[in-house]
C-alpha positions as CSV (number, residue, x, y, z in Angstrom):
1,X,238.3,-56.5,212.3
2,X,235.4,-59.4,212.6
3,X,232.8,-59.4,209.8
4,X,230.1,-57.4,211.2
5,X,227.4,-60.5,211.9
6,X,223.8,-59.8,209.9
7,X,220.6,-61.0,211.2
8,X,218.2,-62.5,208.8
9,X,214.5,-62.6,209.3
10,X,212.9,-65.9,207.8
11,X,211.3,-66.1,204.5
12,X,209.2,-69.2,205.8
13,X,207.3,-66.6,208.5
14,X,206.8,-67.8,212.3
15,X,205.4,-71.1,213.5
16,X,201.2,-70.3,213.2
17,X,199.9,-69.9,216.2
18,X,196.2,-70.0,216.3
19,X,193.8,-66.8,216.0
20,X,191.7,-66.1,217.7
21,X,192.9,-67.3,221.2
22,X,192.3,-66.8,224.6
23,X,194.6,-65.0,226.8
24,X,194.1,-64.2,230.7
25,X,195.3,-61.6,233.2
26,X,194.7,-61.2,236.6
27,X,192.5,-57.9,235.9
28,X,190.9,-59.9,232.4
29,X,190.9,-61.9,229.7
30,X,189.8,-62.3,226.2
31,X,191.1,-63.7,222.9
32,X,193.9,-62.4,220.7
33,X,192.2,-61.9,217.6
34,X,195.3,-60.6,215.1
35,X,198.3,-61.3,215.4
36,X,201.7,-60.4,213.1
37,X,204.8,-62.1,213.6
38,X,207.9,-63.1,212.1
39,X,210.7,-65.2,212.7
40,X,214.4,-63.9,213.1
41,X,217.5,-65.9,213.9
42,X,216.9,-65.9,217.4
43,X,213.1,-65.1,218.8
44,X,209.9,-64.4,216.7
45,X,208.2,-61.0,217.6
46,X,204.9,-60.5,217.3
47,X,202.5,-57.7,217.4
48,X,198.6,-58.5,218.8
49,X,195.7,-57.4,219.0
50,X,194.0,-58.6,222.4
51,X,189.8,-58.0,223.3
52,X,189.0,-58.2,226.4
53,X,185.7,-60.1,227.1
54,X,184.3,-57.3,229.0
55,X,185.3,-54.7,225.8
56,X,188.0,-52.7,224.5
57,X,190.9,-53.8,223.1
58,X,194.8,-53.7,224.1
59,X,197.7,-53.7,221.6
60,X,201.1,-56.1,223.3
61,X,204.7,-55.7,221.8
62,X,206.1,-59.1,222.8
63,X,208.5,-61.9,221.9
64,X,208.4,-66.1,221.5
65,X,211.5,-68.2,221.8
66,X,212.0,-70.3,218.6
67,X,210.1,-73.3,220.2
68,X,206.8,-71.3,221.0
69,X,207.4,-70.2,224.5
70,X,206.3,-66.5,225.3
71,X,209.0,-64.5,226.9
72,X,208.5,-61.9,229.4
73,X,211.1,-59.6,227.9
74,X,210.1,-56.2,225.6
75,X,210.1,-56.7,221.6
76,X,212.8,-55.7,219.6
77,X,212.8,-55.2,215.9
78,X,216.1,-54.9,213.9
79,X,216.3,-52.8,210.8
80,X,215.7,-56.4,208.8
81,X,213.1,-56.8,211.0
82,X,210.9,-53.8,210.3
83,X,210.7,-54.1,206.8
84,X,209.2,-58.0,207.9
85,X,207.0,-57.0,210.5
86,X,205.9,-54.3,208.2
87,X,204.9,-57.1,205.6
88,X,203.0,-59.4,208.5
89,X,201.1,-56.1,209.6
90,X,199.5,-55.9,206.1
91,X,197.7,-59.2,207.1
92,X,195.6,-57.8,210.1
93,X,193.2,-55.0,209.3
94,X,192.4,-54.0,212.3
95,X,195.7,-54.1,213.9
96,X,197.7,-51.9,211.5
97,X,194.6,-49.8,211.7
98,X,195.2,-48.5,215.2
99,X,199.1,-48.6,214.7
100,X,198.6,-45.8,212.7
101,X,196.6,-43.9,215.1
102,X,199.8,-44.2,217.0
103,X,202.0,-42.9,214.5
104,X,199.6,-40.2,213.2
């Protein structure tokens, strides 16, 4: 039976990606102004949190490629990955916040 492959999350964290930055939508735009992310063998997930210039705020599950493209795919966390994700969330206030609004 094949050794049953592991997938490691980096201890070096995700390329930095600037915050805040803009984003834009067909319906509106704003600036992403936290971000958490970490980098796993293959993507880097991120969780953000986007304001729209006209108000309010959204929260987007997404993904990068490992050269800093966003991909149009949902987020997925391994079990590695949740324990990381958890440690990038404990950067962003605001984000981890409202999270647990969702969880509450």
């Amino acid at each position: 039976m094949p050794a049953k492959k592991v997938l490691k999350t980096s201890t070096t964290g995700p390329k930095v990606r600037p915050v805040p930055r803009p984003f834009a939508f067909h319906w509106g735009g704003g600036q992403i102004v936290e971000e958490a992310a970490i980098e796993t063998q293959y993507t880097a997930p991120a969780i953000q949190l986007m304001e729209y210039d006209e108000g309010g705020y959204t929260v987007r599950f997404c993904y990068y490629a490992l050269d800093g493209r966003f991909q149009r795919s949902p987020m997925m966390l391994s079990k590695d990955g949740i324990a990381s994700m958890r440690a990038a969330l404990r950067k962003t206030p605001k984000l981890r916040a409202i999270l647990r609004e969702l969880v509450d």
